[in-house]
N, C-alpha and C positions, 0 to 999 in steps of 0.2 A: 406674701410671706412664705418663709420656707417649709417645706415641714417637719417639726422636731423631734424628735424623741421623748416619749411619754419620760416623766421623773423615774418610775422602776425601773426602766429600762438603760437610764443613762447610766450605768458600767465605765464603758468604756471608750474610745472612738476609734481607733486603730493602729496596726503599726507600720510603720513606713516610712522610707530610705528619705533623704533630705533630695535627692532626685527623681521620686514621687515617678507612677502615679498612679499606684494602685492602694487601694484603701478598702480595708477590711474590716470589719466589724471579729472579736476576741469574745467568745463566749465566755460563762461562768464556771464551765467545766474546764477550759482548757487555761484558766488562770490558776484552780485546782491541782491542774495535769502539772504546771510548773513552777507550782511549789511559790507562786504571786499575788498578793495580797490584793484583790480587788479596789482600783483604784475609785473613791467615792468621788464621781464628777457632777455629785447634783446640785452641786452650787452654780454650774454652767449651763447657761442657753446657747447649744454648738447646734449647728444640723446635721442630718445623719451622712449627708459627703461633702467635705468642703469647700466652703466657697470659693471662686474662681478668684486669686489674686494672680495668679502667675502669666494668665495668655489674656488679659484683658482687649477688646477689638478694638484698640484706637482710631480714629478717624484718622486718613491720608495725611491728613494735615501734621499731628502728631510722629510721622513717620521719617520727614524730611530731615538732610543731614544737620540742619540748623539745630531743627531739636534735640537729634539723635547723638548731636557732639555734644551736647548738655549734659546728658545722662549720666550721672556718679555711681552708678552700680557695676561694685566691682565684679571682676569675673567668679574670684570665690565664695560670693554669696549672691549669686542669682537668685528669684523670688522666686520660694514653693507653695503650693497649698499649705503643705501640713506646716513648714515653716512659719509662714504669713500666721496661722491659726495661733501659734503657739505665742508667736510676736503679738495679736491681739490680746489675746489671758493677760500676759504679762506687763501689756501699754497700761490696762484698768486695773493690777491688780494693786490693791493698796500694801500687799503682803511685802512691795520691795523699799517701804521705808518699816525705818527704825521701829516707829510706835503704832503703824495700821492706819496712819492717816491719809496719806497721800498717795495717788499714782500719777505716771506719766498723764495720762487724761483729768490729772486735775487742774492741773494747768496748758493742757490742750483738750479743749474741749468741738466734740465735734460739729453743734450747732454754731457757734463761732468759728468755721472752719480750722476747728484744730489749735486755734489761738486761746487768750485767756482776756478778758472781758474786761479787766483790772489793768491799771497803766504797770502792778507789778505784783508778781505770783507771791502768796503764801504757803511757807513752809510747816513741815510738821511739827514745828514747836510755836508756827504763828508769827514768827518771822517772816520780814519782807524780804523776796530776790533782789538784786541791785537792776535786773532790766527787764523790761516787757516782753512775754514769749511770744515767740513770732507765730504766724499759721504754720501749719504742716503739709498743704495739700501744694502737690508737684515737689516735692523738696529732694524728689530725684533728680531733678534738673538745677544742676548747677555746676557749669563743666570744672571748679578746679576742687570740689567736693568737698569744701570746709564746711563746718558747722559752728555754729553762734554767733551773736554778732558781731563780735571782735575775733571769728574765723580761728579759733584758737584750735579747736579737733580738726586734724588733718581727714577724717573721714565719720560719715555718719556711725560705723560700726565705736567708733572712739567718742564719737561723742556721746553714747545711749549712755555708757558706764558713770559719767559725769555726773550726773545731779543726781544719780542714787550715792554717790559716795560723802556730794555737797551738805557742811553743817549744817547749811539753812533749808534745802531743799527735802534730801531724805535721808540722811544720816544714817545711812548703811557703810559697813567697810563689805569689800567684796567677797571676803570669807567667810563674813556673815549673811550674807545673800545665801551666797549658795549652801550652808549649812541648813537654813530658814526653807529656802525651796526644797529640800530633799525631805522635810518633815512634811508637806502639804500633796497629801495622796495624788490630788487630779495632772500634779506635773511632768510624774511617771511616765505615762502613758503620751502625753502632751509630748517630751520631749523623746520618747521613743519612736512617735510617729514623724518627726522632723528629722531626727539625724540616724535614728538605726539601732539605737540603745538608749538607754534613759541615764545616761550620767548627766549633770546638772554641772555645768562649769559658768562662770562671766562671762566667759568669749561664743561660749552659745546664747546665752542673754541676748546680748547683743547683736549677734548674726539674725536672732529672731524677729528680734523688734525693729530691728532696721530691713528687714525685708514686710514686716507691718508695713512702717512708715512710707518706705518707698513704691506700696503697692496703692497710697493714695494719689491717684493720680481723676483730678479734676478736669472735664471732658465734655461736660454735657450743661455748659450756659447756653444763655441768650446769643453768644457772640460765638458758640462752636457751633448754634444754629443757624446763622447769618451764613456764618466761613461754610459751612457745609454745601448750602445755597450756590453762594458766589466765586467758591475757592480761589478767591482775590483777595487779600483784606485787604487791598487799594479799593473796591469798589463800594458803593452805597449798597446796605445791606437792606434786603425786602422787606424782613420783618424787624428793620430798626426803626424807631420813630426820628424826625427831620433833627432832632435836636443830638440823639445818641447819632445820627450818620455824624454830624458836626464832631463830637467829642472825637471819634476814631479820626477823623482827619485831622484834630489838631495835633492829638495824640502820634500822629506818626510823622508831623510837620516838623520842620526845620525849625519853626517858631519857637516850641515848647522844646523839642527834643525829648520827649519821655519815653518814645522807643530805644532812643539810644541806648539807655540804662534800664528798661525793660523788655527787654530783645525775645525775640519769635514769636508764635504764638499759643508758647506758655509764658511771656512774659515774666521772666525771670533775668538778673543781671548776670556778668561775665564776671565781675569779681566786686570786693568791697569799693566803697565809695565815699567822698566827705561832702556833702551835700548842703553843706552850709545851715547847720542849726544853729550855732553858736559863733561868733568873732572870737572869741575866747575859748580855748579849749578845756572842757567841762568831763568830759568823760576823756578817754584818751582812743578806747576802739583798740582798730588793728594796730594802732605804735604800741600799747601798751604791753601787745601779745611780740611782737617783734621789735620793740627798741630800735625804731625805725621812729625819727622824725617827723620824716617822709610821710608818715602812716598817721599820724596822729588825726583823731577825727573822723577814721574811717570806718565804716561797718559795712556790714554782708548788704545785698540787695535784693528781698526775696523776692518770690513770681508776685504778680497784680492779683491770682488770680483767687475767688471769693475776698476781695478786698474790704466789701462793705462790710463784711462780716468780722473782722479781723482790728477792729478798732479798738483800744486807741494806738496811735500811729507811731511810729518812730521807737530807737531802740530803750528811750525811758516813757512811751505812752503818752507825750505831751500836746499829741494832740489828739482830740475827743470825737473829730469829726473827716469826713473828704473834705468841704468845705474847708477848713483852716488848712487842712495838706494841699490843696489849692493854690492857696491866697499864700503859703510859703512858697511855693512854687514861684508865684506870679509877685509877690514883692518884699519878702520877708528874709530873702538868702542873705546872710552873714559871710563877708569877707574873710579870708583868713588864707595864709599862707598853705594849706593843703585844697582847697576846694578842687572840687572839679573843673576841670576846664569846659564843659558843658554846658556848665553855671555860669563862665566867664563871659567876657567881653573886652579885650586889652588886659588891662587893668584892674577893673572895674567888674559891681555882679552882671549878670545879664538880666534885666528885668523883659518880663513877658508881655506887660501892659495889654492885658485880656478883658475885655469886657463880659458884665455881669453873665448873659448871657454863654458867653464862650467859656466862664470857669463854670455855670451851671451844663451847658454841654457836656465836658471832663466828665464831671461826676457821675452823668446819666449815661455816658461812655462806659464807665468803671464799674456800673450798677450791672450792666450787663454780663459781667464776670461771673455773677454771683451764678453757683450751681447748686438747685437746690435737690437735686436728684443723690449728688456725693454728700451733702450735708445731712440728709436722712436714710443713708445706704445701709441695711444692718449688717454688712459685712463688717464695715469699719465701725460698730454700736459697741457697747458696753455689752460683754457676753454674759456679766453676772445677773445671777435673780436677783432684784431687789425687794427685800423685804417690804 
């Protein structure tokens, strides 16, 4: 654990340019001195220097152009400490709906890899969302850097504004955000140490929180310790057992094809996909966002990675288990004039015809994703006290 700041003490945390990286503690006299209301942060558990989002040590593997073309961070908002911080406060804070219900982390939740547990999120009137929120961890990797399932936000900073303005989500308008935030003392300071002054706008909201988002980056499973090992993921990994070596090589075989649309090793797709849930088109996805035909059926294809954690599956949560995402896999794909050609065969689906064993493989494959080191990072925790 880090160490904190006694409660009398928390004041204040610093001020500092959005290009960081000096960080200052503001006494009580010189808040005095300019005529500035002592910000009251003792509702926050911060440490007294920021946590490391910005130069995290990726492993080599992580570094390569494969990953590195992934990467959706724009150039005008590269990840700061004090940025990343302020984007935390604001991921938990429930202050940016309507009625104090809900925050970004209530339907991303971090022990669930940043996912929501429920096949569909509730809003702050207790309304259901219409799709199941995806995880958030690696969601800097996704080279054409849309967001939601139906790819509808051309960029993560466009999407954060989205469900605070959503009737069902958090029914905020954005003028009233930012009137709400300038009433709530601990933001001041907050947003003075990220951009340089404390003005409270939307399009800082959003700069903040998607430098949060983009700073979780998932690094340290069972399978970044294999690849560290073997720096081959063609090879049998030492500390894999006989049945997860299987899974990785079905996983990257010709057979299954799941690398194809889970690419590198962050395992993320290249763009949306129609994966054959339905014969019939049920939702409409990316046609519906582009009036594209073409499109109908399609959705985003996030990274594999903490998968087991991020259940239930698919963008309406229909399925509860890996197991059943399997067994669609292996014989459950729905024909339809958008499928992927992946899924094909001529005509026809491609059926994988895997034996019990070989989908139980998969699974224990995908288990190895799981990170439990990012799932309990208190970087990425809830900074508030809880009563």
């Amino acid at each position: 654990m880090k160490n904190h700041l006694p409660l009398i003490l928390l004041f204040v945390l610093a001020i500092m340019s959005c290009s960081e990286d000096e960080y200052s503690d503001i006494t009580m006299d010189e808040f005095e001195d300019i005529g500035t209301t002592t910000p009251d942060i003792s509702e926050l558990n911060l440490p007294t220097t920021p946590f490391n989002y910005a130069n995290i040590a990726l492993p080599n593997y992580f570094l390569d152009n494969d990953v590195q073309n992934e990467d959706n961070t724009p150039n005008n908002n590269q990840i700061s400490n004090n940025g990343a911080t302020l984007g935390r406060v604001l991921f938990y804070d429930k202050n940016l709906s309507v009625n104090n219900s809900i925050s970004c982390a209530s339907c991303h939740i971090q022990e669930n890899g940043f996912s929501d547990p429920n096949p569909l999120s509730t809003g702050f009137d207790g309304d259901f969302t219409s799709r199941n929120s995806m995880g958030l961890a690696n969601a800097r990797f996704y080279e054409n850097g849309r967001f939601f399932w139906d790819e509808r936000a051309d960029s993560l900073e466009e999407q954060i504004l989205i469900p605070i303005q959503d009737l069902v989500e958090m029914g905020m308008t954005l003028p009233e955000l930012e009137t709400k935030l300038a009433q709530i003392d601990y933001y001041e300071v907050l947003f003075e140490n990220a951009f340089g002054d404390s003005d409270i706008t939307s399009n800082r909201i959003a700069l903040a929180v998607s430098q949060f988002i983009r700073s979780m980056v998932s690094y340290q499973s069972k399978f970044d310790e294999g690849m560290a090992q073997s720096n081959n993921i063609n090879n049998n990994f030492a500390n894999f057992t006989a049945s997860e070596n299987r899974g990785k090589q079905l996983f990257l075989s010709n057979q299954t094809r799941c690398f194809d649309c889970h690419a590198t090793n962050v395992f993320v797709g290249d763009q949306a996909r129609n994966n054959g849930l339905d014969a019939t088109i049920t939702d409409e996805g990316v046609g519906g966002i582009t009036g594209n035909n073409n499109d109908l059926g399609e959705f985003k294809v996030p990274s594999l990675r903490n998968i087991e954690l991020t259940g239930p599956y698919m963008h309406d949560g229909r399925f509860e288990t890996l197991e059943e995402v399997i067994e669609h896999y292996n014989s459950g794909v729905q024909n339809n004039p958008n499928l992927d050609n992946r899924l094909t065969q001529g005509n026809n689906v491609r059926r994988l015809n895997l034996s019990d064993a070989d989908k139980q493989a998969l699974v224990d494959f995908l288990i190895t994703l799981t990170d439990e080191v990012f799932t309990n990072d208190e970087k990425f925790s809830d900074p508030f006290f809880i009563e």
